[in-house]
VOTOR-116754 format. One record per residue: x, y, z of N, C-alpha, C in turn; residue in one letter. Coordinates in steps of 0.1 Angstrom, whole numbers, padded with zeros to 4 digits, always signed. Example, Ala and Ser with C-alpha at 12.3 -4.5 7.8 and 13.67 -1.06 7.14 Angstrom:
2
+0132-0057+0078+0123-0045+0078+0132-0033+0078A +0128-0022+0071+0137-0011+0071+0129+0000+0079S 
# end
This chain:
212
-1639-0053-1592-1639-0050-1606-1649-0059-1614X -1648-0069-1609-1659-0081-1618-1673-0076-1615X -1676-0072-1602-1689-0059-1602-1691-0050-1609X -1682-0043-1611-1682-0023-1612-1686-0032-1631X -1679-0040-1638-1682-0041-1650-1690-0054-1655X -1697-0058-1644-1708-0073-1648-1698-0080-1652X -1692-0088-1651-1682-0093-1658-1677-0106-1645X -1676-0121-1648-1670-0130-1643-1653-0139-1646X -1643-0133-1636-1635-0133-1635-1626-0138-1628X -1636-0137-1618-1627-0140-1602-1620-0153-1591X -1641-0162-1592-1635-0169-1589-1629-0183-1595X -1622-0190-1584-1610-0204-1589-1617-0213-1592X -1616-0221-1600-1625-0233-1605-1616-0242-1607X -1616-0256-1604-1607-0268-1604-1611-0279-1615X -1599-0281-1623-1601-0291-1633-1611-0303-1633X -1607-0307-1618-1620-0326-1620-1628-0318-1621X -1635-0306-1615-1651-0301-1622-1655-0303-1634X -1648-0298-1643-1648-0296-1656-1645-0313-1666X -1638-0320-1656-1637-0334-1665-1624-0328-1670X -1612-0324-1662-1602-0321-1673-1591-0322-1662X -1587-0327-1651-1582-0331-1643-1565-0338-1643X -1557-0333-1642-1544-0340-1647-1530-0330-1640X -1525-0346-1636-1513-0340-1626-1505-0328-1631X -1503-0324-1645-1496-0314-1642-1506-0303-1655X -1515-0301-1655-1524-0290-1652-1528-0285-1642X -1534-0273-1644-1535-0267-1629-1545-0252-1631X -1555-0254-1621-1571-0250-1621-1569-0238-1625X -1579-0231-1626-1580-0219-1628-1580-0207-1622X -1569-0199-1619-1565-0191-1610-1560-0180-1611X -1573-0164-1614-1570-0154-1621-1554-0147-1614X -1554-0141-1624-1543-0133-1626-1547-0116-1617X -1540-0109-1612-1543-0098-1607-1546-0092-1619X -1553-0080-1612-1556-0069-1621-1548-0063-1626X -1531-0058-1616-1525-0050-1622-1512-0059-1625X -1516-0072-1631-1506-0078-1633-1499-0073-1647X -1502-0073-1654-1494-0067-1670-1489-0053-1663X -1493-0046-1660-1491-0030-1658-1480-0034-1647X -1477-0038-1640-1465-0043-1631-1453-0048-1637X -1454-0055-1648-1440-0058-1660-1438-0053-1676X -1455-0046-1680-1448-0042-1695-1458-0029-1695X -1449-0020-1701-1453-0004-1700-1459-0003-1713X -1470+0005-1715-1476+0007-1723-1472+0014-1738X -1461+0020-1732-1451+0026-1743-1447+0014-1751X -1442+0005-1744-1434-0008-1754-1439-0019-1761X -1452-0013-1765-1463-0024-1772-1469-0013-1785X -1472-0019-1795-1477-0013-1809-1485-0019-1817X -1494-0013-1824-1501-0021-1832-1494-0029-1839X -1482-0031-1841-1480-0043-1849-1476-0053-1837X -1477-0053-1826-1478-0068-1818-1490-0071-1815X -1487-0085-1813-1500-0097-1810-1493-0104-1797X -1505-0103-1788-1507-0107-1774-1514-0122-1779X -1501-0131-1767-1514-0144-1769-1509-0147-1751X -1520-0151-1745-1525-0161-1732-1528-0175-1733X -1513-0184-1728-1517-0195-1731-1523-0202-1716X -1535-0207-1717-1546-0206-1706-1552-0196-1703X -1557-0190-1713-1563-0176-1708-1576-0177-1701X -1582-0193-1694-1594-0193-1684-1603-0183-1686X -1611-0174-1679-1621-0169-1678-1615-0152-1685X -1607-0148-1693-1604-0139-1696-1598-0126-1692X -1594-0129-1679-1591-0111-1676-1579-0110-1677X -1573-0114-1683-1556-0109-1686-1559-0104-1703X -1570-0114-1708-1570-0105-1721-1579-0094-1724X -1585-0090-1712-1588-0077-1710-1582-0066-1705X -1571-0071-1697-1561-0062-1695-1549-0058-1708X -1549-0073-1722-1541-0067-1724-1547-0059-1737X -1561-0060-1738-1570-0054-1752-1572-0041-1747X -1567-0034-1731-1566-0024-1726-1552-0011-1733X -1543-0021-1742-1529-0019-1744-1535-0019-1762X -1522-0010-1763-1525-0010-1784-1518-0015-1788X -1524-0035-1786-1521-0044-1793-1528-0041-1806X -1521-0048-1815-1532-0048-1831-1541-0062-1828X -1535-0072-1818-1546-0083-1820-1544-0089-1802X -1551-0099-1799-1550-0103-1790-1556-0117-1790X -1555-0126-1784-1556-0141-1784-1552-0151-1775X -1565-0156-1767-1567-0165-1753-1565-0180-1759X -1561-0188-1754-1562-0204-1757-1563-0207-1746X -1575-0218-1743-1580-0217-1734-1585-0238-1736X -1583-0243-1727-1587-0260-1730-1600-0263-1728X -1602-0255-1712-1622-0259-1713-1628-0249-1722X -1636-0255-1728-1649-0251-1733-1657-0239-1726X -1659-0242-1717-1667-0238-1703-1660-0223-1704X -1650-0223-1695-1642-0216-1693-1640-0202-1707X -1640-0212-1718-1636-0202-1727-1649-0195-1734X -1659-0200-1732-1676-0195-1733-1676-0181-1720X -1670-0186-1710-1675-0174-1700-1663-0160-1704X -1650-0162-1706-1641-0157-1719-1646-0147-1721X -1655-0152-1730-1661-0151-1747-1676-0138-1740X -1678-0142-1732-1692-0133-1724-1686-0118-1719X -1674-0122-1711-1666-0114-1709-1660-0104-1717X -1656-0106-1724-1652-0098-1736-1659-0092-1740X -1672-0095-1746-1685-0087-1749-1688-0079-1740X -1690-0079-1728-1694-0068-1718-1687-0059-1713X -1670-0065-1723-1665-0051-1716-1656-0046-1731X -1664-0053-1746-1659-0046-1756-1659-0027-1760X -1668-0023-1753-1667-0004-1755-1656+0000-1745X -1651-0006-1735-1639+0002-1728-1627-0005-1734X -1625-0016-1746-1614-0019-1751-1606-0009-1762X -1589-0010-1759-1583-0004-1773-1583-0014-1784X -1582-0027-1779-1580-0032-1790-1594-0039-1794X -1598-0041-1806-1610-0049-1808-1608-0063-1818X -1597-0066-1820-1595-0077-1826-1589-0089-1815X -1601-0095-1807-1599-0101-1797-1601-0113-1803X -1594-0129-1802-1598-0140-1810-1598-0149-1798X -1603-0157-1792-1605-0169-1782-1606-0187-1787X -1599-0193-1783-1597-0206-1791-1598-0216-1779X -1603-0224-1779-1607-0237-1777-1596-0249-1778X -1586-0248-1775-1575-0258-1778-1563-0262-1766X -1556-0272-1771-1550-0281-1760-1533-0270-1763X -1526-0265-1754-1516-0258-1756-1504-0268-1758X -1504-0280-1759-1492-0289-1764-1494-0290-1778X -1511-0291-1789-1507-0291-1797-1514-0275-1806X -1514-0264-1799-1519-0257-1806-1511-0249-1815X -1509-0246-1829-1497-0237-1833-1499-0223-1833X -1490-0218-1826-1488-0208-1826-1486-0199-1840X -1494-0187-1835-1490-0179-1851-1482-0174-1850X -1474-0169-1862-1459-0166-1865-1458-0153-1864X -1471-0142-1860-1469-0125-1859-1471-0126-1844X -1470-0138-1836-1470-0136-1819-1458-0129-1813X -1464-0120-1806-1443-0111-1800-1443-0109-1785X -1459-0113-1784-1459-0110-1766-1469-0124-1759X -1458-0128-1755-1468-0139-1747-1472-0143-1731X -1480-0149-1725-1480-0147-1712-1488-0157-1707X -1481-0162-1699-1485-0178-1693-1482-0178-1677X -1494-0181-1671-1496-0179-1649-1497-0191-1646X -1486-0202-1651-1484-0214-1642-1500-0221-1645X -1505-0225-1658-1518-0232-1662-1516-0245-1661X -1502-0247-1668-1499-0261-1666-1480-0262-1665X -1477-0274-1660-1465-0276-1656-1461-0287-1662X -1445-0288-1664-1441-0302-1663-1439-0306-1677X -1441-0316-1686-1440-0321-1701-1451-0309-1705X -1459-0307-1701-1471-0300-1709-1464-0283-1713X -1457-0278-1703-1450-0270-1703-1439-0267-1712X -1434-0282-1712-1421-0283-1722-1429-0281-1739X -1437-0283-1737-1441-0290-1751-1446-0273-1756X -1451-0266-1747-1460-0252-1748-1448-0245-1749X -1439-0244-1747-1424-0238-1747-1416-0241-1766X -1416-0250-1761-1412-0260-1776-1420-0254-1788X -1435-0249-1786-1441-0247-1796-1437-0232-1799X -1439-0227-1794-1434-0212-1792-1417-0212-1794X -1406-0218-1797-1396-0218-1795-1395-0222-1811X -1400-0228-1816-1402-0237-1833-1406-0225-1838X -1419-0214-1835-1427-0203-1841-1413-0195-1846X -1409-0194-1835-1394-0180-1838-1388-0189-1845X -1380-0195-1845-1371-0203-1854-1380-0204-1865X -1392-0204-1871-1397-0202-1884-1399-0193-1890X -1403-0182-1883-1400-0174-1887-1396-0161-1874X -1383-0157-1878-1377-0151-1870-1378-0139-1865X -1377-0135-1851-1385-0126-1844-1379-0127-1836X -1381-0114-1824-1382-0109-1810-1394-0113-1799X -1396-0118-1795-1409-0124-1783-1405-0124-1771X -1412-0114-1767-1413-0115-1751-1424-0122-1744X -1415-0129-1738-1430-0142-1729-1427-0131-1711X -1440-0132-1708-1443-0131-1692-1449-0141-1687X -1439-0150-1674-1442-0154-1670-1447-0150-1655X -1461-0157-1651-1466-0148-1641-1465-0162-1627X -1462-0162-1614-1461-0171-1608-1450-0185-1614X -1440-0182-1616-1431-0186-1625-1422-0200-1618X -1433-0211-1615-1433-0221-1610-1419-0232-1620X -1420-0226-1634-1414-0235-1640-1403-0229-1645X -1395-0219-1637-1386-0209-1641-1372-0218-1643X -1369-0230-1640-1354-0234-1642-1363-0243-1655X -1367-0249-1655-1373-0252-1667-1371-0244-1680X -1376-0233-1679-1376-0226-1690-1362-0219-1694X -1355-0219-1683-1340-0216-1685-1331-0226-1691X -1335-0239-1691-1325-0252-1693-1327-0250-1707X -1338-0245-1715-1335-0245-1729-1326-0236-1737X -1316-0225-1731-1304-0219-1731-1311-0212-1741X -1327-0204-1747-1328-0197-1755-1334-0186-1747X -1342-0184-1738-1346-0173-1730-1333-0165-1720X -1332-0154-1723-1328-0145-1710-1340-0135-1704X -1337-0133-1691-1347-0128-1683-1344-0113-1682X -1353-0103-1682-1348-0089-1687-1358-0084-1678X -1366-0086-1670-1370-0083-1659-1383-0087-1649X -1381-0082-1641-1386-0090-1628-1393-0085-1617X -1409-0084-1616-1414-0078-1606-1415-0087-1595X -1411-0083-1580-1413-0090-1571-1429-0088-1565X -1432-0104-1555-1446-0099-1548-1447-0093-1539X -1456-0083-1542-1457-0074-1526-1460-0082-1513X -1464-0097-1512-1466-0105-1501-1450-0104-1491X -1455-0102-1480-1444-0113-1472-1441-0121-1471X -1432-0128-1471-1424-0145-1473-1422-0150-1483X -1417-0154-1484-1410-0162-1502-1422-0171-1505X -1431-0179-1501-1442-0186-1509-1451-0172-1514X -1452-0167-1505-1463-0153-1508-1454-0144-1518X -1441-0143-1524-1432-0136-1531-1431-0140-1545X -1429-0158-1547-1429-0164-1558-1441-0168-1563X -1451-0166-1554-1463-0167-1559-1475-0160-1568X -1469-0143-1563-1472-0131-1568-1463-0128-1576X -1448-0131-1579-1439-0124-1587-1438-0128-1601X -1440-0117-1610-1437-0117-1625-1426-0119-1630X -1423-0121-1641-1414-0118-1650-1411-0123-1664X -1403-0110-1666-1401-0104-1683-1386-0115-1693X -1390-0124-1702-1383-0133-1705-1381-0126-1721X -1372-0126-1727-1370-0119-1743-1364-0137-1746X -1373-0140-1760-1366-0155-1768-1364-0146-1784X -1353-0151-1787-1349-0147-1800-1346-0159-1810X -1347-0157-1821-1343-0168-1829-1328-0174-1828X -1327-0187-1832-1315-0194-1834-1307-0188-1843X -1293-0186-1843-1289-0184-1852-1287-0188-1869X -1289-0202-1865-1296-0210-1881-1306-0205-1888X -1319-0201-1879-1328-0198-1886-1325-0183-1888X -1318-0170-1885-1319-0157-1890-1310-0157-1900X -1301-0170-1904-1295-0172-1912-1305-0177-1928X -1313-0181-1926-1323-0187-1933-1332-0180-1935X -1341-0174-1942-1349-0166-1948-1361-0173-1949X -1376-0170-1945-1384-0180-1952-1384-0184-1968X -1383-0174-1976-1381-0181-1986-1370-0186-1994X -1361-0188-1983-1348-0193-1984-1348-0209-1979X -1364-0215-1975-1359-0224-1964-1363-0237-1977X -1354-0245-1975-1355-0257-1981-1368-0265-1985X -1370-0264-2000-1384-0268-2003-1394-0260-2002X -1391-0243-2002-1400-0233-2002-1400-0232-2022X 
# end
């Protein structure tokens, strides 16, 4: 694919390269091609959702998902590097996109804020651990501010009891890996998480909220 459309995608690049090295980050490691199309159907997305990739590396998940009629789409992305070749990427394959409001950001996912019209999100094990919590946490505060439906996909779902210990996600579906063996199974396998707001906050109105 990275042939048939000039486009760099493929291969793995590792953090100490880049000067960005840290135990629970974790290199750059595309996403299949038919990874979205294996957990969310095309029917169930609308111009009024926004696709965001937290680590969206070298871009091809947001080319898969500017394939889909999102009204927006948006990579965050830590290296520089990484998010320049993104950025190349995207241009050479902006005439076969649906969506054209593609935005790419340069930022650390513990403190980057999330925007409040995000509904679809999707994260392939970039980073683990507190960095995780914190990337969760942020996204978790977005809905509780303003209140919403958000489906996260998690792809290689390294941090799956993790994400469950915050008693706000249920899991609504689940592609297995077509590999044999369970490392080759959880390694490839997707899945479809729905977070919904607290009940405090759908009780609360933005312009209901204290010192509005």
């Amino acid at each position: 694919m990275d042939r048939r459309f000039g486009i760099d995608t493929a291969d793995e690049v590792r953090l100490e390269g880049l000067g960005l090295g840290a135990p629970e980050r974790v290199g750059y490691q595309p996403s299949g091609w038919l990874t979205l199309w294996r957990i969310l159907r095309p029917a169930e997305v609308s111009p009024a959702d926004v696709f965001l990739d937290l680590g969206s590396g070298k871009g091809r998940v947001l080319l898969l998902a500017a394939r889909y009629p999102f009204g927006r789409v948006i990579g965050v992305e830590l290296s520089d590097r990484l998010t320049s070749i993104a950025r190349s990427n995207v241009e050479a394959c902006r005439a076969r996109l649906r969506c054209d409001s593609i935005e790419l950001v340069n930022a650390d996912v513990t403190t980057y804020p999330i925007p409040d019209d995000v509904s679809v999100v999707y994260m392939n094990n970039a980073f683990r651990g507190s960095i995780f919590d914190a990337a969760i946490r942020n996204l978790i505060d977005s809905v509780d501010r303003q209140p919403r439906t958000v489906r996260l996909i998690y792809s290689n779902a390294r941090d799956h009891d993790r994400l469950m210990s915050t008693e706000r996600f249920r899991l609504v579906r689940a592609s297995s890996g077509p590999r044999v063996g369970s490392e080759w199974r959880a390694a490839t396998a997707i899945r479809l998480y729905v977070l919904e707001p607290s009940p405090a906050a759908v009780q609360v109105t933005p312009t209901e909220r204290p010192g509005s």
